[in-house]
N, CA, C and O atoms as a CHARMM CRD file, in Angstrom:
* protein
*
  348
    1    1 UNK  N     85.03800   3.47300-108.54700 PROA 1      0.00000
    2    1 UNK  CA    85.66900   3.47600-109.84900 PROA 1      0.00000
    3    1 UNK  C     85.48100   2.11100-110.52000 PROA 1      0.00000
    4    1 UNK  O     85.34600   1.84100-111.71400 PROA 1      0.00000
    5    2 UNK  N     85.50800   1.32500-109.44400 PROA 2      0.00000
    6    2 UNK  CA    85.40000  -0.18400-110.60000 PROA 2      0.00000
    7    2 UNK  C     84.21900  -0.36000-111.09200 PROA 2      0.00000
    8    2 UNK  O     84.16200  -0.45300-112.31800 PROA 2      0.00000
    9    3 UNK  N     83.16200  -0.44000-110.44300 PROA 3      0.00000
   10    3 UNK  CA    81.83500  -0.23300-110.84100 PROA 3      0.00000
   11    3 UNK  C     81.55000   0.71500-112.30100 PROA 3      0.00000
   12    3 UNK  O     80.69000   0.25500-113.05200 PROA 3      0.00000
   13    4 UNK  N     82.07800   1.71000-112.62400 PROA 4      0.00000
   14    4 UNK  CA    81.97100   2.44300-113.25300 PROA 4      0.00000
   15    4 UNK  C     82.76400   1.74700-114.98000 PROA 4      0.00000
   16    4 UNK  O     82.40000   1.77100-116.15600 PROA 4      0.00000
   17    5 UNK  N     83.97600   1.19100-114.22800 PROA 5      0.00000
   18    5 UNK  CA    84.83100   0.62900-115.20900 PROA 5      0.00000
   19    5 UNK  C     84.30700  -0.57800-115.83500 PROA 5      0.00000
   20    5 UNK  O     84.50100  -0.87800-117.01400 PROA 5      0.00000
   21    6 UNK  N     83.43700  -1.45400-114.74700 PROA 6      0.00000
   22    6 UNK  CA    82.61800  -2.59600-114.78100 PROA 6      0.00000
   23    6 UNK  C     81.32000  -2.02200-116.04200 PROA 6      0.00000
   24    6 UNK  O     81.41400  -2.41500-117.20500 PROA 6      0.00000
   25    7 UNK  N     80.56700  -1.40300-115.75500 PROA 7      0.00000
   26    7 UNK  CA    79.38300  -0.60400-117.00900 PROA 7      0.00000
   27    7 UNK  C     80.28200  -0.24300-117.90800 PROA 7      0.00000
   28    7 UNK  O     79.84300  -0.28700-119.05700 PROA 7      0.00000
   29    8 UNK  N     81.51800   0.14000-117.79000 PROA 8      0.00000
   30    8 UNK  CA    81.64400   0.69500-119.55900 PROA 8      0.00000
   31    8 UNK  C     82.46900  -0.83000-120.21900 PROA 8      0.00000
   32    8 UNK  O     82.81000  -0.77100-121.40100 PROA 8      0.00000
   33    9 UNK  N     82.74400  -2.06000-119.48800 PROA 9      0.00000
   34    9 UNK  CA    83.15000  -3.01900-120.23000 PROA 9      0.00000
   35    9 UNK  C     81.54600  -3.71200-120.73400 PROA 9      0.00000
   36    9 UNK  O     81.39500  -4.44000-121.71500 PROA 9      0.00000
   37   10 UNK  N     80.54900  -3.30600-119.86900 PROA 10     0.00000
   38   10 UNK  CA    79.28800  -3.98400-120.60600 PROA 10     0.00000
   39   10 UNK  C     79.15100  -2.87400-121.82000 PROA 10     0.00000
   40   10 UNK  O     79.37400  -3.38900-122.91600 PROA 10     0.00000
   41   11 UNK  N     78.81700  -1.39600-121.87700 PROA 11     0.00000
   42   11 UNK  CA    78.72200  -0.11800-122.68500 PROA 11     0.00000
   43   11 UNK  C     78.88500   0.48800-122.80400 PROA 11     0.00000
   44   11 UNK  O     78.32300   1.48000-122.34000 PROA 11     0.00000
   45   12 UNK  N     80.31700   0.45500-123.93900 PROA 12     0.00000
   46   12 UNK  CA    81.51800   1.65500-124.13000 PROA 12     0.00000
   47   12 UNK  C     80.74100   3.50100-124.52900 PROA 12     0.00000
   48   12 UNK  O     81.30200   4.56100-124.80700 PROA 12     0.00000
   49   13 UNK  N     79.34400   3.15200-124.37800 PROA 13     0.00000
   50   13 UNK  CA    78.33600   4.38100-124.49700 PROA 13     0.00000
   51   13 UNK  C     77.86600   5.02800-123.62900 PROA 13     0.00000
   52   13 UNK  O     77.21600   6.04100-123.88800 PROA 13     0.00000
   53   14 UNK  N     78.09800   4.56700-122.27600 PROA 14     0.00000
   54   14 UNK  CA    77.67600   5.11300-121.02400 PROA 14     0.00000
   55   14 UNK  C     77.92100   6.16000-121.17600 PROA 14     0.00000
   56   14 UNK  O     78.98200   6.01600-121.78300 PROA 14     0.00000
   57   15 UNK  N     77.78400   7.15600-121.10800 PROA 15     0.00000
   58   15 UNK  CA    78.96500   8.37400-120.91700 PROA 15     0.00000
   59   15 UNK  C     78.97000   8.67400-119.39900 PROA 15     0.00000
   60   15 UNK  O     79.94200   9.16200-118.82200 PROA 15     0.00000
   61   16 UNK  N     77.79200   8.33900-118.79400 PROA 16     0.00000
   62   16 UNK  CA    77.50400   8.74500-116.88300 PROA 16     0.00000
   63   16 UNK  C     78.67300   7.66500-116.65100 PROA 16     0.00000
   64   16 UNK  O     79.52100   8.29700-116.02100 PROA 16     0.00000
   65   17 UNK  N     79.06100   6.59700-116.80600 PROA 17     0.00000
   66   17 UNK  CA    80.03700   6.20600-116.22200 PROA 17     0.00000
   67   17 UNK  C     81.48700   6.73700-116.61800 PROA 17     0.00000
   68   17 UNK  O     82.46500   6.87200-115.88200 PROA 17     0.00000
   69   18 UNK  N     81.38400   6.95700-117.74400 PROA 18     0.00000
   70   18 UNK  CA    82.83600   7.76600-118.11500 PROA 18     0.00000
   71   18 UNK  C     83.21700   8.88200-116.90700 PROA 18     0.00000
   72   18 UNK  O     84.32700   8.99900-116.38700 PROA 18     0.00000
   73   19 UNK  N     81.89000   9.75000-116.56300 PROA 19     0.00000
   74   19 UNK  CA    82.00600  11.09900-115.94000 PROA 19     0.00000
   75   19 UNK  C     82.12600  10.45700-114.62700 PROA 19     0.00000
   76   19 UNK  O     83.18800  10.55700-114.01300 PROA 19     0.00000
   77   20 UNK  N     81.30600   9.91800-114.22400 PROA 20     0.00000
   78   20 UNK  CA    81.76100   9.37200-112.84200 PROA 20     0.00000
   79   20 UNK  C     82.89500   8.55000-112.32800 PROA 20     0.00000
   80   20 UNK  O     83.00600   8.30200-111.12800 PROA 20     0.00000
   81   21 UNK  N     83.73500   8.12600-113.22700 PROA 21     0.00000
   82   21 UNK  CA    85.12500   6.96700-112.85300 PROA 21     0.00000
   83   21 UNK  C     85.76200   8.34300-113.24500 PROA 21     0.00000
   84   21 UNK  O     86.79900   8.33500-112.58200 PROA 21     0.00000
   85   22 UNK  N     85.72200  10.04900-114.25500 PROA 22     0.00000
   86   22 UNK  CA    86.57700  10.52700-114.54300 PROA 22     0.00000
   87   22 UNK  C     86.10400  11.64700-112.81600 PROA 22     0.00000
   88   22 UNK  O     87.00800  12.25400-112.24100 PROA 22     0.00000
   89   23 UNK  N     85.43700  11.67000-112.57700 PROA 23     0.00000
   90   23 UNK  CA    85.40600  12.49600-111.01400 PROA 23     0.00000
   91   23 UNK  C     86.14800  11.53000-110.08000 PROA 23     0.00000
   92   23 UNK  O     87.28100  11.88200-109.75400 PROA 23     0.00000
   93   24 UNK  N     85.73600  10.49600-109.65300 PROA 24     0.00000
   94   24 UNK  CA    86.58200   9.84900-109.25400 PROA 24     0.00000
   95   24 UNK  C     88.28000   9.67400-108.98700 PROA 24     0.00000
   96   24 UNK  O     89.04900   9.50600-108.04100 PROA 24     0.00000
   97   25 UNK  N     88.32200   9.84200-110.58300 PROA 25     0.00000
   98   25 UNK  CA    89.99900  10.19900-110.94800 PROA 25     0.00000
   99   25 UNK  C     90.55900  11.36200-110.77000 PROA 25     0.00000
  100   25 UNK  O     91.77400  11.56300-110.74700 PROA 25     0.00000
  101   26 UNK  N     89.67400  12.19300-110.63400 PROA 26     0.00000
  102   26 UNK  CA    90.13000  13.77800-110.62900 PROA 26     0.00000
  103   26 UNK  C     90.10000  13.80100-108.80700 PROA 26     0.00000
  104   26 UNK  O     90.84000  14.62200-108.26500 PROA 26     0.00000
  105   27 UNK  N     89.25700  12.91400-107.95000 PROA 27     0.00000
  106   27 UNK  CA    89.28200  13.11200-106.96400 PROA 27     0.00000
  107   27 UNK  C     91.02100  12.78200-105.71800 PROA 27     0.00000
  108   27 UNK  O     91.49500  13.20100-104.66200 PROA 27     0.00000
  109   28 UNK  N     91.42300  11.49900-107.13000 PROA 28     0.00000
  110   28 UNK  CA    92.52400  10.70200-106.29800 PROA 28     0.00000
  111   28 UNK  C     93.38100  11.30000-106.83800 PROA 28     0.00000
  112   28 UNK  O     94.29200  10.49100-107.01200 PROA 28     0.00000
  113   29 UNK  N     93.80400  12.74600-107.42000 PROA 29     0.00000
  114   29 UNK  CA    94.76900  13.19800-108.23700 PROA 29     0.00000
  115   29 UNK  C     95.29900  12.42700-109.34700 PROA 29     0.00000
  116   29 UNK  O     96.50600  12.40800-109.58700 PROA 29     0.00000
  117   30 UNK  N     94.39700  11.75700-110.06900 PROA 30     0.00000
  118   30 UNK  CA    94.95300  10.90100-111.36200 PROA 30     0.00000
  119   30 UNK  C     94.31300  11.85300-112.31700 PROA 30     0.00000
  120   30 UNK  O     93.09900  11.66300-112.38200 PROA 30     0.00000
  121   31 UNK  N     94.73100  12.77500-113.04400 PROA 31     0.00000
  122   31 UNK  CA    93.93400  13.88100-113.17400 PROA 31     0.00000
  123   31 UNK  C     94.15400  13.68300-115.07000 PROA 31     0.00000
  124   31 UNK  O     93.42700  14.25100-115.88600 PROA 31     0.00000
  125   32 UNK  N     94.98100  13.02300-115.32800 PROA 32     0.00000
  126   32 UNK  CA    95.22100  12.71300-116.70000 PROA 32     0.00000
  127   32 UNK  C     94.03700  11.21600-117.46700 PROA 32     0.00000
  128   32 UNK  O     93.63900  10.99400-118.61100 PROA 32     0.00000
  129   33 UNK  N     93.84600  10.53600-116.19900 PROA 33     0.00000
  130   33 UNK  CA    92.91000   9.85400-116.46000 PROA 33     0.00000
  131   33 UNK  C     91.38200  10.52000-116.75600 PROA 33     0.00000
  132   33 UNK  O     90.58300  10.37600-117.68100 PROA 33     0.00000
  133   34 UNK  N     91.37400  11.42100-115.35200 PROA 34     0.00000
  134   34 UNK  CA    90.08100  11.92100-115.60500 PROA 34     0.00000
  135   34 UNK  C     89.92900  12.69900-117.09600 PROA 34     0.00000
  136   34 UNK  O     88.99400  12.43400-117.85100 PROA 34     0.00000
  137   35 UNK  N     90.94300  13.66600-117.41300 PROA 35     0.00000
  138   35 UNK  CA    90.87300  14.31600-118.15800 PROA 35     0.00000
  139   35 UNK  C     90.30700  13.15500-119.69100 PROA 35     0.00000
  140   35 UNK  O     89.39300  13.50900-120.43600 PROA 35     0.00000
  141   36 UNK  N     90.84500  12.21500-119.82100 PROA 36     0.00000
  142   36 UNK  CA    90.61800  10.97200-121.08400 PROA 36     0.00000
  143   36 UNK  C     89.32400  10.66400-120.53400 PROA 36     0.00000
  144   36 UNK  O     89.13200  10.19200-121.65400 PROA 36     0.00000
  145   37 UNK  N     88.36300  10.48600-119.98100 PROA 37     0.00000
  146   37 UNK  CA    87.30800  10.20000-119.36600 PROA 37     0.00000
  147   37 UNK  C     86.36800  11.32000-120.13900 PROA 37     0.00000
  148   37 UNK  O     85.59200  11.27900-121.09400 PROA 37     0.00000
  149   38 UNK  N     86.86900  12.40500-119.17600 PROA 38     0.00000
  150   38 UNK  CA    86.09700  13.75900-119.64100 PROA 38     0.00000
  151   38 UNK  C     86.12600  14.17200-121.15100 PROA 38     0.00000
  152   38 UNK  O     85.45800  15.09700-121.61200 PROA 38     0.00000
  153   39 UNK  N     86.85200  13.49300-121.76000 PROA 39     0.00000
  154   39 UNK  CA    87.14600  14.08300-123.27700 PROA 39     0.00000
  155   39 UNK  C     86.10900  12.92800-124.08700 PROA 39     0.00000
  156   39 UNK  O     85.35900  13.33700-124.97300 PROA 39     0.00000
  157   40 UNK  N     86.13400  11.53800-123.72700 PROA 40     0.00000
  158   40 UNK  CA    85.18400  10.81100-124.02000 PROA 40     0.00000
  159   40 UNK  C     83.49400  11.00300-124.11200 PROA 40     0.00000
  160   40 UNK  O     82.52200  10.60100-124.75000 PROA 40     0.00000
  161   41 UNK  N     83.89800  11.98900-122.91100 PROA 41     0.00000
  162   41 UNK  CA    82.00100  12.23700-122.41100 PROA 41     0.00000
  163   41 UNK  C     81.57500  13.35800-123.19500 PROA 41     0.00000
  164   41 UNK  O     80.40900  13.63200-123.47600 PROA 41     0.00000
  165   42 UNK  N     82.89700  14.16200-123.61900 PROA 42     0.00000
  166   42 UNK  CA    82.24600  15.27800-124.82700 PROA 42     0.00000
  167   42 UNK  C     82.22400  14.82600-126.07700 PROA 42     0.00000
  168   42 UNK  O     81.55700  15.36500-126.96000 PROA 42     0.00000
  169   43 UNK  N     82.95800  13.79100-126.25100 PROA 43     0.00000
  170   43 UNK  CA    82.85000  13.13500-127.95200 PROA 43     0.00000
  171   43 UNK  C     81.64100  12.50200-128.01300 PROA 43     0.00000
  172   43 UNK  O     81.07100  12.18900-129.05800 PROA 43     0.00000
  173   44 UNK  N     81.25500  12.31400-126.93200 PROA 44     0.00000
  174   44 UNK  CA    79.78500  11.47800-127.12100 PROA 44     0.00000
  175   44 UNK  C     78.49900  12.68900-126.84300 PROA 44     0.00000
  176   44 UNK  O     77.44400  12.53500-127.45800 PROA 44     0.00000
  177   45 UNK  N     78.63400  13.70600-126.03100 PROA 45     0.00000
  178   45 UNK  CA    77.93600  14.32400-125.92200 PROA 45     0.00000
  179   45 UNK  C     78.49900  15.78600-126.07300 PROA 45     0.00000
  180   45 UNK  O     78.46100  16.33900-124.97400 PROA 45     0.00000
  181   46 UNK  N     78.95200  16.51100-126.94700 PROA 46     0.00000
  182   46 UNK  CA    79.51200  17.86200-127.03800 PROA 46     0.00000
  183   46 UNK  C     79.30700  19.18800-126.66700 PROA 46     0.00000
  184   46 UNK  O     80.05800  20.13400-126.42900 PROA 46     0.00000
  185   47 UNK  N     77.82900  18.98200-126.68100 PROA 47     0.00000
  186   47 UNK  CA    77.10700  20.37900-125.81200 PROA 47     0.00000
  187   47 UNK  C     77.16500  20.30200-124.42100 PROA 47     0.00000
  188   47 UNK  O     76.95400  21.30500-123.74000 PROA 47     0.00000
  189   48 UNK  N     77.42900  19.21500-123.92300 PROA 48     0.00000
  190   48 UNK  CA    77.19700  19.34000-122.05700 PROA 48     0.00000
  191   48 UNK  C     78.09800  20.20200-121.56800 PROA 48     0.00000
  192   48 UNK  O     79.27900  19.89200-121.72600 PROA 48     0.00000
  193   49 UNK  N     77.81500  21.34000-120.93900 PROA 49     0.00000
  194   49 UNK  CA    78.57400  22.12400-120.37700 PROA 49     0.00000
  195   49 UNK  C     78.70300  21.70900-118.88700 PROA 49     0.00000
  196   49 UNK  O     78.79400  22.56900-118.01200 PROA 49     0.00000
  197   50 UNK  N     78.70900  20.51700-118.63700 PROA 50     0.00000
  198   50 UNK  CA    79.05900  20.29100-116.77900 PROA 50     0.00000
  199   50 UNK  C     80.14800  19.37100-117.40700 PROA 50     0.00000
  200   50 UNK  O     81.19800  19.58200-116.80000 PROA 50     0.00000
  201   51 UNK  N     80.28700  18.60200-118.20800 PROA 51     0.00000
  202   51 UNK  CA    81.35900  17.59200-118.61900 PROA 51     0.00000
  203   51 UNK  C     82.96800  18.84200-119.44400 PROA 51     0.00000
  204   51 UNK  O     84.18700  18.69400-119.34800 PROA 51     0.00000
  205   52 UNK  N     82.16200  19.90800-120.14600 PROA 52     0.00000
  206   52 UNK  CA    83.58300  20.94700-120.13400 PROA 52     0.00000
  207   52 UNK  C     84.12400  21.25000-119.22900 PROA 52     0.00000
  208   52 UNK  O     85.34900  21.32000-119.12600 PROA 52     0.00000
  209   53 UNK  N     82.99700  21.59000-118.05600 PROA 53     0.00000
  210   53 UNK  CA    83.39700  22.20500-116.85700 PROA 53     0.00000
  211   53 UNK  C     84.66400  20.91100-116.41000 PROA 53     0.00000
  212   53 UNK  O     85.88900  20.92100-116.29100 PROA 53     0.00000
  213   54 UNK  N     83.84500  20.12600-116.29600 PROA 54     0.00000
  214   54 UNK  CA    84.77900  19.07900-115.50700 PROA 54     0.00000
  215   54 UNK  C     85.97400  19.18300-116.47900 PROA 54     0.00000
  216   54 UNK  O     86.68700  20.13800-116.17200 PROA 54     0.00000
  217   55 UNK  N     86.40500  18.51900-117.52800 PROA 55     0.00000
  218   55 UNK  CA    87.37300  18.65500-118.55000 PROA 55     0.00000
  219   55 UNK  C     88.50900  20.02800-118.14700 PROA 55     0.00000
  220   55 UNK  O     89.73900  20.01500-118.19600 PROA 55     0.00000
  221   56 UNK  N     87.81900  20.86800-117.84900 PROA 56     0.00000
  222   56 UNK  CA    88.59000  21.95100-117.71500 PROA 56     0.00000
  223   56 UNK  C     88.90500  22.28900-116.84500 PROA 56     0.00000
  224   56 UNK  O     89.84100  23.08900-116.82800 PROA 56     0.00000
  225   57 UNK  N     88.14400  21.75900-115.36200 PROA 57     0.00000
  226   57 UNK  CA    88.92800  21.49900-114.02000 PROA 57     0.00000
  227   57 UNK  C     90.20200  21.02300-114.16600 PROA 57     0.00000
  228   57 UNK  O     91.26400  21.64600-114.15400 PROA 57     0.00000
  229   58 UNK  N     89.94200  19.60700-114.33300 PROA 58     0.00000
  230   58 UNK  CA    91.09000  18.31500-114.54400 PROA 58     0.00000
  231   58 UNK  C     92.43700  18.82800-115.09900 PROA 58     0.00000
  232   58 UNK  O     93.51200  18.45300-114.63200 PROA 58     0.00000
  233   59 UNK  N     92.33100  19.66200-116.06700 PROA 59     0.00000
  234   59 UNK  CA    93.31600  20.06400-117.01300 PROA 59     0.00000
  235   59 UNK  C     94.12500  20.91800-116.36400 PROA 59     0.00000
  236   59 UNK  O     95.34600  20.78800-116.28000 PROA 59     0.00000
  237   60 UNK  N     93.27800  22.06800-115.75100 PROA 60     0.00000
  238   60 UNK  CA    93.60400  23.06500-114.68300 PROA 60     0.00000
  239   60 UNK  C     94.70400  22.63400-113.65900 PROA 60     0.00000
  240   60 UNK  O     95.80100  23.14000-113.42400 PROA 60     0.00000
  241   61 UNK  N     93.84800  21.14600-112.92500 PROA 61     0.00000
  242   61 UNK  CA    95.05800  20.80600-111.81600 PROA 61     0.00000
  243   61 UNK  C     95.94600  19.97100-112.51400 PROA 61     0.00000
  244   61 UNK  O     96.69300  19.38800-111.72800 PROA 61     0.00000
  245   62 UNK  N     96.16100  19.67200-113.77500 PROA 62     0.00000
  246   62 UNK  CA    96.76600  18.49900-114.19300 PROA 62     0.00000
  247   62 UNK  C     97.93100  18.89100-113.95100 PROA 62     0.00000
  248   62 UNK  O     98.73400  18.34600-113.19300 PROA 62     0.00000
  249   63 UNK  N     98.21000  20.61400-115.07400 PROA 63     0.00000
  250   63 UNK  CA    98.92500  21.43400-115.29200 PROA 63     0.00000
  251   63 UNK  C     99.51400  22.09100-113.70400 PROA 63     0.00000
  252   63 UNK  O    100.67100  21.88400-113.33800 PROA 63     0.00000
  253   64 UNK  N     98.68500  22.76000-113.00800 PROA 64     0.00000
  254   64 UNK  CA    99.04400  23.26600-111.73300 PROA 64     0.00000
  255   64 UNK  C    100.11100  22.07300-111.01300 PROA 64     0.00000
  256   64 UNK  O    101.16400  22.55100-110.59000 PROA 64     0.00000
  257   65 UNK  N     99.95900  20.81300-110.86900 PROA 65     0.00000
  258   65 UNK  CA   101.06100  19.37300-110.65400 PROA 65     0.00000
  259   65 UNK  C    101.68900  19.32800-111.26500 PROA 65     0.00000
  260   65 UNK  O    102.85400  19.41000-110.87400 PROA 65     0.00000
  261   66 UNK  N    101.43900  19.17900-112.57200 PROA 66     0.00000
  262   66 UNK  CA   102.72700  18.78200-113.43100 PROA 66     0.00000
  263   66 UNK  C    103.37300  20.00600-114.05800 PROA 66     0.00000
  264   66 UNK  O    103.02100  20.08200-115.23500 PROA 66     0.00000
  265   67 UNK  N    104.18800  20.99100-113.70300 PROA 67     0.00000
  266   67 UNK  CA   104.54100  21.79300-115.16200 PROA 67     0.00000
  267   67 UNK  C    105.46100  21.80900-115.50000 PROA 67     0.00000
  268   67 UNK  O    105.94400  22.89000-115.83700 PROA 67     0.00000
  269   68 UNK  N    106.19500  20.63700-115.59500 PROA 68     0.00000
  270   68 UNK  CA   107.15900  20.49000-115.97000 PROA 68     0.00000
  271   68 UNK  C    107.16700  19.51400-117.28700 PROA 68     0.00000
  272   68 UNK  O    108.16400  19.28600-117.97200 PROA 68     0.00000
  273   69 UNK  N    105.72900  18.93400-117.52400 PROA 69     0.00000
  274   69 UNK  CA   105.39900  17.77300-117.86600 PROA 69     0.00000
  275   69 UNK  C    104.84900  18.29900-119.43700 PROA 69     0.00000
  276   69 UNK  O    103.65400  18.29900-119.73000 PROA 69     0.00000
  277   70 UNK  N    106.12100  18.81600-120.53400 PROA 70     0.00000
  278   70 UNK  CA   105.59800  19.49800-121.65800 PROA 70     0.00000
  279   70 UNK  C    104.85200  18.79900-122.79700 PROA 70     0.00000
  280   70 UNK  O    103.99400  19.28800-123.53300 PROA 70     0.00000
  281   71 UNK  N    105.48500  17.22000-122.79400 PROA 71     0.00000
  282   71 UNK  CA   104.55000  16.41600-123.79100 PROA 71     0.00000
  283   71 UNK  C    103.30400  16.48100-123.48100 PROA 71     0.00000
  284   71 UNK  O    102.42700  17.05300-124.12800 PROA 71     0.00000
  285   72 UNK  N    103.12900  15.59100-121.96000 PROA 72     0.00000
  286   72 UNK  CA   101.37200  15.88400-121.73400 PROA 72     0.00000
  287   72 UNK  C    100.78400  17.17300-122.22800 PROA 72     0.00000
  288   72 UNK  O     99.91000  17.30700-123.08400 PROA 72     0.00000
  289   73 UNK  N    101.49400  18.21800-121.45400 PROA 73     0.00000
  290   73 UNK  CA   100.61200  19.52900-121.44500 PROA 73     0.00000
  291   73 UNK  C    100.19300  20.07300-123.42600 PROA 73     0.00000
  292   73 UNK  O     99.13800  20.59800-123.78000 PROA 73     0.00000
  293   74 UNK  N    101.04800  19.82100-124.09000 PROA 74     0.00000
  294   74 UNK  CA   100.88200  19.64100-125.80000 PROA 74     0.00000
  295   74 UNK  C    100.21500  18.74800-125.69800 PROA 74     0.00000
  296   74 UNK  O     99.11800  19.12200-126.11300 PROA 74     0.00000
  297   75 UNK  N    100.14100  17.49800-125.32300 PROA 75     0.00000
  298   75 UNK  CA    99.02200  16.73000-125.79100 PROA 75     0.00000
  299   75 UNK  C     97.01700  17.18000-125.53800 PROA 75     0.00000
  300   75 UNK  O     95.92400  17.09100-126.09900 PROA 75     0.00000
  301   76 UNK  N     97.68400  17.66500-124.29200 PROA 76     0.00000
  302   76 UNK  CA    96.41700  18.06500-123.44300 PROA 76     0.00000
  303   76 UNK  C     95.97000  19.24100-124.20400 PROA 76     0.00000
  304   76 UNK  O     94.86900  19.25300-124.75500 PROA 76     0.00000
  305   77 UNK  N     96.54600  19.93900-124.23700 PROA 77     0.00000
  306   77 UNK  CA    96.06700  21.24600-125.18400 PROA 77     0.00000
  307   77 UNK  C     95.39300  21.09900-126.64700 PROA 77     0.00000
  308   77 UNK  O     94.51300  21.78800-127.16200 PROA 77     0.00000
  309   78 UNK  N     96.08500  19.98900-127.14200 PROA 78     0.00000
  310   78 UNK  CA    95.53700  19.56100-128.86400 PROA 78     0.00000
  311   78 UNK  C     94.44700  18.84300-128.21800 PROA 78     0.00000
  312   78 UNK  O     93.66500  19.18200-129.10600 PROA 78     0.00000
  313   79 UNK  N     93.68700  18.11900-127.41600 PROA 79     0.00000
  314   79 UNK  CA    92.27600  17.55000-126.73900 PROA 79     0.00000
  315   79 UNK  C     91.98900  18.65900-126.52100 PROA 79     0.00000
  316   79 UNK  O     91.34700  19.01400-127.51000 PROA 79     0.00000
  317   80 UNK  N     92.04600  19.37100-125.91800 PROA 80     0.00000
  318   80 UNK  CA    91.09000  20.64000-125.77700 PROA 80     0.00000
  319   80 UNK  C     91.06300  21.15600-127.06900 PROA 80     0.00000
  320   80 UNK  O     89.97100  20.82900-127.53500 PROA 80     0.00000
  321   81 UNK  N     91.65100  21.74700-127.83300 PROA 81     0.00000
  322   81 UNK  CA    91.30100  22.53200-128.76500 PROA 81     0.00000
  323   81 UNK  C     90.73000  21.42800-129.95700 PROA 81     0.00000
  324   81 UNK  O     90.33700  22.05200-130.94300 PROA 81     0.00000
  325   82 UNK  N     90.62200  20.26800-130.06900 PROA 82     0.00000
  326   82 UNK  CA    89.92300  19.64800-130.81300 PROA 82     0.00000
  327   82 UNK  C     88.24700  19.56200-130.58500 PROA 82     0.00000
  328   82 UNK  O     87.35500  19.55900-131.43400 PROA 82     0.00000
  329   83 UNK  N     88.16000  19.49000-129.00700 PROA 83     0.00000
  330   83 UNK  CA    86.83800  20.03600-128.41900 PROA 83     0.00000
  331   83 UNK  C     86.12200  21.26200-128.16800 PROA 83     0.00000
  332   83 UNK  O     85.03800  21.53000-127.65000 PROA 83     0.00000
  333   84 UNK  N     86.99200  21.87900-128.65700 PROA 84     0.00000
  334   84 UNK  CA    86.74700  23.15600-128.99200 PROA 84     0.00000
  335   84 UNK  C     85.83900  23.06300-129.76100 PROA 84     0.00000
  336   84 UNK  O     84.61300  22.94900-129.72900 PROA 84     0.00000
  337   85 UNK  N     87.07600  23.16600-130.87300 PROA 85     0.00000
  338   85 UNK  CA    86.42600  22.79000-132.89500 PROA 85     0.00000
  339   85 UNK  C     84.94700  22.01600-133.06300 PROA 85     0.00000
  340   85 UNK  O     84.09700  22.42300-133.85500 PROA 85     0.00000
  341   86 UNK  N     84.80200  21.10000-132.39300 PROA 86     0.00000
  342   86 UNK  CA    83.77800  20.16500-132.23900 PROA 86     0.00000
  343   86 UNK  C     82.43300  20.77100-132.25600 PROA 86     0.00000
  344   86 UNK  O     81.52500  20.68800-133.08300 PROA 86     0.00000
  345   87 UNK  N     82.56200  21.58100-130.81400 PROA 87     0.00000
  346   87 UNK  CA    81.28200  22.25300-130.35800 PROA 87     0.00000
  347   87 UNK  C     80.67000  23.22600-130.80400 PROA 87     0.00000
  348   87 UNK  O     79.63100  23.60300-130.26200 PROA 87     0.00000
């Protein structure tokens, strides 16, 4: 993850490092991070359907952990459906 965090303080354009520090995050159950990761990597690239996929993992377990957690889950939902609109 630092490595990853390290390339996007040299180029906030990477998007391979976005996706890889946001797998990462999705790996250690920080799944709200990944999800901001993954939403980055579609604003920069909108058609990739392995970065939705991922996006929509993340979200999946964010929700399955948290459901009690109604701000996030509204927040999380208006990121998705803005990436929706996008694509």
């Amino acid at each position: 993850m630092n490595e990853s965090t390290d390339a996007l303080n040299i180029d906030r354009t990477y998007t391979k490092a976005f996706a890889r520090r946001g797998m990462v995050y999705h790996k250690c159950g920080r799944y709200h991070e990944a999800i901001d990761d993954f939403t980055i990597c579609l604003e920069q690239e909108p058609q990739n359907k392995e970065y939705k996929k991922l996006l929509n993992l993340s979200t999946k377990k964010f929700w399955d952990v948290n459901p009690a957690d109604k701000k996030k889950k509204i927040r999380l939902s208006l990121k998705m459906l803005i990436q929706i609109r996008n694509t």
